[in-house]
C-alpha positions as CSV (number, residue, x, y, z in Angstrom):
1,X,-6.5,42.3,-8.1
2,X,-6.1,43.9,-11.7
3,X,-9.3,43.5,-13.5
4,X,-11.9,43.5,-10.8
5,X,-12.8,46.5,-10.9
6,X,-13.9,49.0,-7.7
7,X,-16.3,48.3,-4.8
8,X,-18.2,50.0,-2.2
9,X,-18.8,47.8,1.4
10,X,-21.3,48.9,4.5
11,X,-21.1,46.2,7.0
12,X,-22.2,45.3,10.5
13,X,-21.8,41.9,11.8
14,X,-22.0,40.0,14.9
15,X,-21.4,35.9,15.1
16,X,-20.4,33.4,17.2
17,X,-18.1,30.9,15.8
18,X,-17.2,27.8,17.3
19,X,-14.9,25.3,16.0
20,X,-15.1,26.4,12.7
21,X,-18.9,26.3,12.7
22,X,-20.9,29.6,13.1
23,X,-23.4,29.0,15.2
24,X,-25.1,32.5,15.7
25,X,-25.2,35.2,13.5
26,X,-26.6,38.3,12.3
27,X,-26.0,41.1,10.1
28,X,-26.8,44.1,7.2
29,X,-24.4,43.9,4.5
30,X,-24.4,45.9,1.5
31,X,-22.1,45.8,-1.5
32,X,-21.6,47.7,-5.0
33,X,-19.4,46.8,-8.1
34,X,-17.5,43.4,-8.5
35,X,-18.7,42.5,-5.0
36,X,-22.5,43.5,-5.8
37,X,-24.7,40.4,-4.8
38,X,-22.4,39.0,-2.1
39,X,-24.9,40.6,1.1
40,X,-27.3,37.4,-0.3
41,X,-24.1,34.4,-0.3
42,X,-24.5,31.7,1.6
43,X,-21.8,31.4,4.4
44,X,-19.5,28.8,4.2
45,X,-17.3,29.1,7.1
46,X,-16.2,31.4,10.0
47,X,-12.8,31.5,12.0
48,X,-11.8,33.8,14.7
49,X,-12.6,37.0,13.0
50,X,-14.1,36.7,9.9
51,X,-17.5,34.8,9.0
52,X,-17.1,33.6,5.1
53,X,-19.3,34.0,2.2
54,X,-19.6,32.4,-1.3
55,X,-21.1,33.3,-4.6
56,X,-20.2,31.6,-7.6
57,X,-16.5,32.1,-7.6
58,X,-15.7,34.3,-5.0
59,X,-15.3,33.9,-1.3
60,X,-15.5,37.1,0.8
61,X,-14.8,37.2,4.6
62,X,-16.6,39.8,6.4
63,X,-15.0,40.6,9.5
64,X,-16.9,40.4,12.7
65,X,-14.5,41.8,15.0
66,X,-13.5,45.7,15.7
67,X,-10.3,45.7,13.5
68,X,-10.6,42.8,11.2
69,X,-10.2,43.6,7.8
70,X,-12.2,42.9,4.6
71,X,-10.5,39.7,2.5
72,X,-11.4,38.0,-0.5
73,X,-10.3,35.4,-3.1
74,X,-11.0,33.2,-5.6
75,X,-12.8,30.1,-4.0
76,X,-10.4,27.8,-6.0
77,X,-7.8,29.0,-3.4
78,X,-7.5,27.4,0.0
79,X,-6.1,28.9,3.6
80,X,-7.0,31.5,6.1
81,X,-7.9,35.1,5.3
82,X,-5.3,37.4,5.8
83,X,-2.6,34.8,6.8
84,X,-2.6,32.7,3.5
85,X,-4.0,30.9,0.6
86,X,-4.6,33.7,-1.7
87,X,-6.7,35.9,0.0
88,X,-6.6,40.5,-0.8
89,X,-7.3,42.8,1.7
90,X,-9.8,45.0,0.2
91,X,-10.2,47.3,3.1
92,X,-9.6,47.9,6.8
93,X,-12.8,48.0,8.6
């Protein structure tokens, strides 16, 4: 992560993701630093415990669930946050 620089993240988020597909969701995100701008990104997919966002090129996946950890990457990069495909743990929520 050399070069990004630091960040600040307050989050709460609730979803429901099925198949891949969020079908409910709600939240109040608020970012500073390299991630500033990512509380307006469009989601792009959710999996068990994370709902994904993108903004030009970064994905970030905001953790829904108690115990879930903050990821991002590179949207280049493909695979499932925290288990592969490039993605950083920025925090633990």
């Amino acid at each position: 992560m050399d070069g990004w620089g630091s960040f600040t993240a307050i989050i709460n988020q609730t979803a429901v993701v099925q198949g891949g597909e969020v079908t409910s969701e709600t939240h109040t995100l608020s970012f500073s630093g390299f991630l500033s701008g990512m509380e307006n990104a469009p989601i792009v997919a959710g999996d068990d415990l994370h709902i994904i966002y993108r903004r030009g090129k970064i994905d970030l996946a905001v953790p829904y669930i108690d115990g879930a950890n903050l990821y991002f990457r590179k949207n280049n990069a493909a695979g499932t946050p925290g288990r592969s495909g490039g993605w950083y743990r920025l925090c633990e929520m």
